[in-house]
Each structure stands twice: as C-alpha cells, then as structure tokens.
C-alpha positions in Angstrom: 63.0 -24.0 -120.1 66.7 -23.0 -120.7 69.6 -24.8 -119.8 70.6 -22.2 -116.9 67.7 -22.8 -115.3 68.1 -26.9 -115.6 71.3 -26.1 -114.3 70.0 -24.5 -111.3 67.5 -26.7 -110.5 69.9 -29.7 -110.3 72.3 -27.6 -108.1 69.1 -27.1 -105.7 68.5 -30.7 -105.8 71.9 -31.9 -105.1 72.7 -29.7 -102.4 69.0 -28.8 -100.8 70.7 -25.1 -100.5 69.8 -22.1 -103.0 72.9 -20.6 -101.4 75.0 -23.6 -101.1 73.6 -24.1 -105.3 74.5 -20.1 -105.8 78.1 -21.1 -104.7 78.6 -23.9 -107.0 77.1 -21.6 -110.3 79.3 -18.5 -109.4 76.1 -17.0 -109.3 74.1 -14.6 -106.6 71.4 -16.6 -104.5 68.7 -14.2 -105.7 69.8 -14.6 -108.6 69.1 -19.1 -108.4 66.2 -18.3 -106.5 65.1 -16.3 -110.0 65.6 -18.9 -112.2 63.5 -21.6 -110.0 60.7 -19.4 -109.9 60.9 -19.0 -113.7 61.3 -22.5 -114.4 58.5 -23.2 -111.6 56.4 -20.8 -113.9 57.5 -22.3 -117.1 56.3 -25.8 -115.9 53.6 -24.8 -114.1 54.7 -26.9 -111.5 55.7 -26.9 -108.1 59.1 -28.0 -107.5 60.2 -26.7 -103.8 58.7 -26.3 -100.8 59.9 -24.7 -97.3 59.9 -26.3 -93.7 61.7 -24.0 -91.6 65.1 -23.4 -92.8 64.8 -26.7 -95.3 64.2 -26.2 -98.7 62.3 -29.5 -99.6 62.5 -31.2 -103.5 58.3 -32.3 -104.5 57.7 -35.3 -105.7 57.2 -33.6 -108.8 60.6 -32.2 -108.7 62.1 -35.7 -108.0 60.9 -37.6 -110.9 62.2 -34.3 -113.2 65.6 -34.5 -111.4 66.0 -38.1 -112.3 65.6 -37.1 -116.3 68.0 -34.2 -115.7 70.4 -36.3 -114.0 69.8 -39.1 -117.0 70.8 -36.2 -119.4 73.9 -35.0 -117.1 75.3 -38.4 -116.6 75.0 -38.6 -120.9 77.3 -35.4 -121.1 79.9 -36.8 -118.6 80.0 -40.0 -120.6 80.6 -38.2 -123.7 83.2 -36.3 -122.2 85.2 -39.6 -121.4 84.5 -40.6 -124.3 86.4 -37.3 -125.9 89.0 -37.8 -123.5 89.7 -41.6 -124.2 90.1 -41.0 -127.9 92.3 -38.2 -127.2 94.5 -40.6 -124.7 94.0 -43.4 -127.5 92.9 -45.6 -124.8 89.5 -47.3 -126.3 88.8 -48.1 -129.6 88.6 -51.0 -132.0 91.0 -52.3 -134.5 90.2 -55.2 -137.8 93.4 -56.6 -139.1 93.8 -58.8 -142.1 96.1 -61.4 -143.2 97.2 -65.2 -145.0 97.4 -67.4 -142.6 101.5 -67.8 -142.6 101.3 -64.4 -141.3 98.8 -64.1 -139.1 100.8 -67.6 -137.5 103.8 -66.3 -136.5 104.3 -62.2 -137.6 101.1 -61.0 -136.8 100.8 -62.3 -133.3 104.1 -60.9 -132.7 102.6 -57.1 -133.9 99.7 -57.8 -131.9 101.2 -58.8 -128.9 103.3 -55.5 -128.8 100.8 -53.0 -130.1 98.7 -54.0 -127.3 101.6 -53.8 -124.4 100.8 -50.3 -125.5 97.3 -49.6 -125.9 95.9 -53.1 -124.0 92.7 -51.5 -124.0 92.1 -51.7 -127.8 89.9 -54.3 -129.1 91.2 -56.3 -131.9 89.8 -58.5 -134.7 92.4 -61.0 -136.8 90.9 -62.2 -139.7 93.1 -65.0 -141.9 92.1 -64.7 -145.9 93.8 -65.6 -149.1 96.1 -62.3 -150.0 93.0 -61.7 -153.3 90.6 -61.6 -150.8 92.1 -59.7 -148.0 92.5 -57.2 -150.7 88.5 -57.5 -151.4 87.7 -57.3 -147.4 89.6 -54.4 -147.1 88.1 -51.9 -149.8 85.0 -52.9 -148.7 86.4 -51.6 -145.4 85.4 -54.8 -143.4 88.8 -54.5 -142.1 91.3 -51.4 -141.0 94.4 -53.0 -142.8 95.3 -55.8 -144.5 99.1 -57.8 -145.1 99.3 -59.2 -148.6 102.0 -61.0 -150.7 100.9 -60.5 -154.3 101.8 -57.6 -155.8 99.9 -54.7 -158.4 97.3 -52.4 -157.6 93.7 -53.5 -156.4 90.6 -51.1 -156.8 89.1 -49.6 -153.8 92.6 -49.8 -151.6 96.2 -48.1 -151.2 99.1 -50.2 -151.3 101.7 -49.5 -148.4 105.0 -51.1 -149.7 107.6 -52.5 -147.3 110.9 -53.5 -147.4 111.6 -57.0 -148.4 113.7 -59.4 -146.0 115.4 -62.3 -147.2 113.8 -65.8 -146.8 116.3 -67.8 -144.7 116.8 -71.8 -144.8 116.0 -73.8 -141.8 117.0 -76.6 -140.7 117.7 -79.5 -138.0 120.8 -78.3 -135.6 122.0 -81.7 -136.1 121.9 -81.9 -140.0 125.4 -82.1 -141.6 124.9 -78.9 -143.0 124.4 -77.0 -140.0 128.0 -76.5 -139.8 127.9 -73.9 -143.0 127.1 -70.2 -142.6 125.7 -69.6 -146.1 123.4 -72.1 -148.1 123.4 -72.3 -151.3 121.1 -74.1 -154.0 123.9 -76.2 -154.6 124.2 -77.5 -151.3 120.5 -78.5 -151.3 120.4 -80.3 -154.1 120.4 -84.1 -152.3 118.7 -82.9 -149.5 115.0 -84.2 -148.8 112.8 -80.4 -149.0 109.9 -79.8 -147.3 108.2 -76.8 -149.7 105.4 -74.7 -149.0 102.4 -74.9 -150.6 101.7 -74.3 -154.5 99.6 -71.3 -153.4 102.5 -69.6 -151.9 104.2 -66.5 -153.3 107.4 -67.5 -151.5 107.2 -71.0 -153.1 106.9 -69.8 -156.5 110.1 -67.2 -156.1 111.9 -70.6 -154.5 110.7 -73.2 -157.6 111.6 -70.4 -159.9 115.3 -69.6 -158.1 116.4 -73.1 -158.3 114.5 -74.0 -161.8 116.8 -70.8 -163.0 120.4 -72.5 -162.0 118.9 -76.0 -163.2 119.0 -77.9 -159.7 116.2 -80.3 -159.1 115.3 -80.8 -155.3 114.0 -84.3 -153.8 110.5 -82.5 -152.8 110.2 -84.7 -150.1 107.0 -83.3 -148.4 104.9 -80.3 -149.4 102.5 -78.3 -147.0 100.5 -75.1 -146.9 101.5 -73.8 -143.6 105.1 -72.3 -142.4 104.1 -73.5 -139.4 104.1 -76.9 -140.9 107.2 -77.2 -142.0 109.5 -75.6 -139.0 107.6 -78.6 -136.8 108.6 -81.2 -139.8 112.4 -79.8 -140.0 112.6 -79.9 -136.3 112.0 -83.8 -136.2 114.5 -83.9 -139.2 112.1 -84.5 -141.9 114.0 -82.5 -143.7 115.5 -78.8 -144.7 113.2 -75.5 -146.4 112.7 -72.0 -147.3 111.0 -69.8 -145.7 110.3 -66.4 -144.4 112.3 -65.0 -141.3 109.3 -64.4 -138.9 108.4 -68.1 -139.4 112.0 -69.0 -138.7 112.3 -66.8 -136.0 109.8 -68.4 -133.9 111.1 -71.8 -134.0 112.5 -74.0 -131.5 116.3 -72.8 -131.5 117.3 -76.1 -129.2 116.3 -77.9 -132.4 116.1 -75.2 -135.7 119.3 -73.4 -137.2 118.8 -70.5 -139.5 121.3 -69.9 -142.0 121.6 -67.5 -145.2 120.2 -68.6 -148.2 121.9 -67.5 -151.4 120.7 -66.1 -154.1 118.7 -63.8 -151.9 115.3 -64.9 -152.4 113.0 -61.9 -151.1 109.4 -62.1 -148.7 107.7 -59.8 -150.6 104.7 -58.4 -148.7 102.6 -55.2 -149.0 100.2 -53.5 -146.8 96.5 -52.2 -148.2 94.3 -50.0 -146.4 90.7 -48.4 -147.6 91.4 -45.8 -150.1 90.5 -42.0 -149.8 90.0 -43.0 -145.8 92.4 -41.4 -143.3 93.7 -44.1 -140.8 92.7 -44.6 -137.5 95.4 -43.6 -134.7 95.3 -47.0 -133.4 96.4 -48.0 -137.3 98.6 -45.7 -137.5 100.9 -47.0 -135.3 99.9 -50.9 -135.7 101.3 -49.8 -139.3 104.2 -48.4 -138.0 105.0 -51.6 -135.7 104.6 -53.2 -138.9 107.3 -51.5 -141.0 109.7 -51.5 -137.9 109.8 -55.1 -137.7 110.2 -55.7 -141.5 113.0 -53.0 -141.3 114.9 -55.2 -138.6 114.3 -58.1 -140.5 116.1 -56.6 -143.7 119.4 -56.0 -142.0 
C-alpha cells in the first residue's frame, strides 16, 4: 500500500463515484480506477463491486474504511492542534507563589491574562518563597513570584521593579487626614504587623529599629489579607504591599505614603536553560506591567 492509493480508496468510499473521487484528487478517473485495482491487488481483497451504474463498497472494504477514516480523523486533529498553538488558544500554565501574593496580586494577573486567552488551563500553587524556588527548577511549575533575594540553582531570576509599601488605615482614624506617614506619626498607634516570616516585615522592624521608634505591636498575623480586614474594623494601622492595599474596601481603608520608602521587593524565577512557554511569556509580561504601575 501507499498513501495515494489509501487516498483514493477513501475518496471512492466517500463519494461512491471513481469520477466524482477523480475530481476531488485532481486526478484522471483512469487514473483512481488504477490505483484501486493496485491496492485491490496488494490486499488481495475485494473492495468494489458494480450494480449497474453503482459502484458498491464490500464489507471488506467497509471495515478498512473505518481504520482509514480512524487515521484521517488523527491528521485533522493534529492539524487543530498545530493551529491552536499557533493562535495560542489551548495550553496549560503552572504558576507559583507565597500566599500574600497569590491573595490579592496574583488573582488580579490571572484574571486578566485569561480575559485574553480564557481557554488556557491554569494551576496556582501557594509555597514558601525557598520552596517555590525548589518547585520551580524542578520545573513542577512554569514561573514562580518570590521575595527573597540571591541566586537559587536550577532557575533564572527575572527582577522587577520594586513599589513602595503604603500604610493603611481606618478612613476614620485621626490620621487619615495626613498625605504622608511617617514613623514618627506611628509611634502611639496600635500596629497590626505581618508575620515574622515576612520579607516586608523584616524591612519594616528594621526601618523603624533604624530611627529608634518602638511601635505598640498590637496584633501580628501571617496574612495581608489579615490585616486590611483588622484595620478596616479599626484594630489598628500597618504596612503593607500596594496590591494588598489596593484591594481593600475603600468605603472603609485609606492608603497613604509611607516614608522612608520602604520597598516590596519581589523577583520572578523560571526553569533555567528552558525557553518559556508563549502563554508565559506574556503572564510575565502582565506581571512586570503591573509592578511598573505600581512604582509610579
């Protein structure tokens, strides 16, 4: 058999015309009729028959159509396939991050990377930043957000700008009223701090340590989303990143500068030596766009 003569036979099958099968190929009907006889010969079996002016498929010739058309319908698929990549429209996509940005930041990346590609399937996973690092090298995930800093074997490290942290804080507090806070102005205020495993905690500690001013820590908690719920019942004021802030409840929550600038640091890692996906591609560069914004 040859794949000219498969192609033949199908066209036969489909149409129950050599010359209505000699159209479709762009071929002469001798010239189907040729190969059918060849591939009748090749088979040794009988795969048309003649009733008048019908050409009639054999059982024989049914059952070997249904394996063709198996094979046929495999090709097709594999062309959509092709063409889906090429129109980025299918694929799959394993994101990694700490929990305080998978909260609030990440769901906001997700949501518009997938206004744009809604067909993409995606996979969130929430890990301390060392282990994200770990996950990703061992390429259990396509990228990973981090917030400690150096290099980690078996990734590359994206950097990204570094927005300030802001303060937040009731809308009725008396300080609401002030455009800039300062560690000054905190000092008698009751502060709700992150958690002691938090990178932003430790450059906040360290800030106010620096200028000698002691906080009343009033309540301490490991999530950001955490503390905007506390300050918005007016359990007290904080620190924290601007995508946290930014999803608060603004009837209730003010933002306001925090100075000295206290940076979110956070870094992207992705598998090293491994060219990114084109669905990563561009969830990284919805990533940098929105730290970007947030650094004005």
């Amino acid at each position: 058999m040859n794949s000219r003569q498969i192609e033949a036979f199908r066209a036969v099958v489909q149409l129950g015309s050599m010359t209505n099968a000699a159209e479709l190929l762009g071929i002469t009907q001798p010239a189907v009729s040729r190969l059918i006889r060849d591939l009748e010969a090749n088979l040794q079996l009988r795969l048309f028959r003649r009733e008048g002016n019908r050409l009639i498929s054999t059982h024989e010739a049914m059952v070997l159509f249904e394996e063709v058309d198996l094979h046929y319908r495999g090709l097709a698929h594999i062309e959509k396939v092709a063409s889906d990549l090429r129109q980025q429209t299918i694929g799959s996509l394993r994101i990694a991050a700490p929990h305080s940005l998978a909260t609030f930041f990440l769901a906001e990346v997700t949501a518009q990377f997938l206004e744009e590609r809604p067909t993409v399937e995606m996979c969130i996973g929430t890990f301390h930043s060392a282990l994200i690092a770990e996950r990703v090298a061992l390429r259990q995930f396509d990228i990973g957000l981090v917030q400690i800093s150096g290099d980690h074997p078996g990734v590359s490290v994206v950097s990204l700008p570094h927005p300030p942290a802001v303060c937040i804080l009731h809308r009725d507090h008396p300080l609401a009223h002030h455009e800039v806070l300062t560690p000054e102005l905190l000092a008698r205020e009751d502060f709700i701090s992150l958690g002691a495993r938090s990178p932003l905690r430790a450059r906040v500690d360290a800030l106010f340590t620096d200028v000698g001013i002691e906080r009343r820590q009033h309540i301490e908690t490991d999530l950001a989303a955490t503390v905007c719920s506390l300050v918005s019942k007016s359990m007290g004021v904080s620190i924290v990143d601007p995508f946290a802030a930014s999803a608060m409840d603004k009837q209730k929550v003010v933002t306001r500068r925090f100075e000295p600038l206290v940076p979110f640091e956070v870094a992207v890692v992705v598998p090293a030596h491994r060219s990114l996906s084109a669905h990563a591609q561009r969830f990284l560069e919805i990533i940098k766009g929105h730290f970007r914004a947030a650094s004005i």
